[in-house]
N, C-alpha and C positions, 0 to 999 in steps of 0.2 A: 341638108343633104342635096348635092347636085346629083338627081339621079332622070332619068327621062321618061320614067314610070311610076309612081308613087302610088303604093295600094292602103288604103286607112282598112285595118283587120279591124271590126266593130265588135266589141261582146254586148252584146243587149241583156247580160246580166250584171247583177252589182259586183258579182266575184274576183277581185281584183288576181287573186291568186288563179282563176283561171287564165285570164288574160298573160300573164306573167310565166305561166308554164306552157304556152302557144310561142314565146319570144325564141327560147332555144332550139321550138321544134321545127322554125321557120328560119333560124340565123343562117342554115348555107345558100339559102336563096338571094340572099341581099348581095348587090355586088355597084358597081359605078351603073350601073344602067337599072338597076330595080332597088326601091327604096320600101321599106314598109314601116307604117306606124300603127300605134295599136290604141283603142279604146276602151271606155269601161261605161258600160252605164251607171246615173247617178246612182246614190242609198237605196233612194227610192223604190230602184227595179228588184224585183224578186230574185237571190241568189244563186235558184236555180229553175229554167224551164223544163215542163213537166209534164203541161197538159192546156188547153185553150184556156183556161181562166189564167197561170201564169203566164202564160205568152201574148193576154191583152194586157196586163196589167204592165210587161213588161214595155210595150208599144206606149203603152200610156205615157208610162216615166222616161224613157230613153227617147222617143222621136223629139218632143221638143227640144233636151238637152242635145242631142246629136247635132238635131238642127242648125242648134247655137255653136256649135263646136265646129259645124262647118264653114258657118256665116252664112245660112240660107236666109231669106226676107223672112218676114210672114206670110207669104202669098204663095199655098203649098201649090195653086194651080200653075203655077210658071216655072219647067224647068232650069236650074241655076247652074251657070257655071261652079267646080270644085277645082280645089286645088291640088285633089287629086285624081290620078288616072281612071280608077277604080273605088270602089266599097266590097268586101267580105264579109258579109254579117255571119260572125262565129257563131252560128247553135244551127244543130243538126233536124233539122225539124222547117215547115212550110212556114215562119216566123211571119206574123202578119207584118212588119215593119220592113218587110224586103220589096212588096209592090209600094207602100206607101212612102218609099225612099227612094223608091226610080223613079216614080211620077217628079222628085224634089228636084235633082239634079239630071245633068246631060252627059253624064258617065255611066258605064255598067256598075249593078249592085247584083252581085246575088247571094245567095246562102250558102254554107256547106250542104246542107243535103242536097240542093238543086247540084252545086257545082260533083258532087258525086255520083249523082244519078247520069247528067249527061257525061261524063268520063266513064261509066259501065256502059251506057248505052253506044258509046263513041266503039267500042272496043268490040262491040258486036256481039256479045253473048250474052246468056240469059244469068241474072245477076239477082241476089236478095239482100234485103236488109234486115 
C-alpha cells in the first residue's frame, strides 16, 4: 500500500474474529494517505482480556511474537525503527504491553482506552467509563 501513514491496529488477544470485526469498523478511514493493517496475537494469548492475570499472560505471549512481526532486535532497551507510522493496541483497558512496546520502537503506541480518555478529556467535559 502506498500510503504516507501506516497504523498496525494490534489485538493482543488470540480472537481472530475480533480483529476481523475492527476491519469493516475502520474501512472508511483508509484512503491514499492512511493505510491500516491489522494483528492477532499468537494461540497462545488468552482469547479474551479480563483482568491483570489475563493481561500478563497476554503480554507474555504476544510481545515477543509482535516483536518478531515487527523485526524488532532483541535488544528491548533500544528504541527501533517500524515500518509503520503508529501501533493501536485494540483492548480497552491500561494493557501492560502498551509501555513495554513504546520503550521498543520510535513511533506512537497507545491503547484504546488511553486513546479515549484523552479525546473526552480533549473535549473538556466531565466524562465516565
Amino acid at each position: 500500500m502506498d500510503s504516507s501513514v501506516t497504523i498496525l491496529i494490534a489485538n493482543p488477544n488470540s480472537s481472530a474474529s475480533m480483529t476481523d470485526a475492527l476491519k469493516p469498523l475502520l474501512a472508511d478511514l483508509v484512503n491514499d494517505k492512511l493505510g491500516l493493517n491489522f494483528y492477532t496475537a499468537p494461540a497462545s494469548a488468552p482469547k479474551s482480556i479480563n483482568d491483570a492475570e489475563t493481561s500478563a499472560t497476554s503480554t507474555e505471549a504476544t510481545l515477543p511474537d509482535l516483536s518478531k512481526y515487527l523485526g524488532l532486535s532483541e535488544d528491548p532497551m533500544c528504541p527501533q525503527p517500524s515500518k509503520y507510522s503508529a501501533v493501536l493496541i485494540a483492548c480497552y483497558s491500561a494493557h501492560p504491553i502498551t509501555p513495554l512496546l513504546r520503550s521498543r520502537v520510535n513511533v506512537p503506541v497507545l491503547n484504546i482506552f488511553e486513546a479515549s480518555v484523552i479525546r473526552a478529556r480533549a473535549l473538556g467535559r466531565p466524562f465516565g467509563i
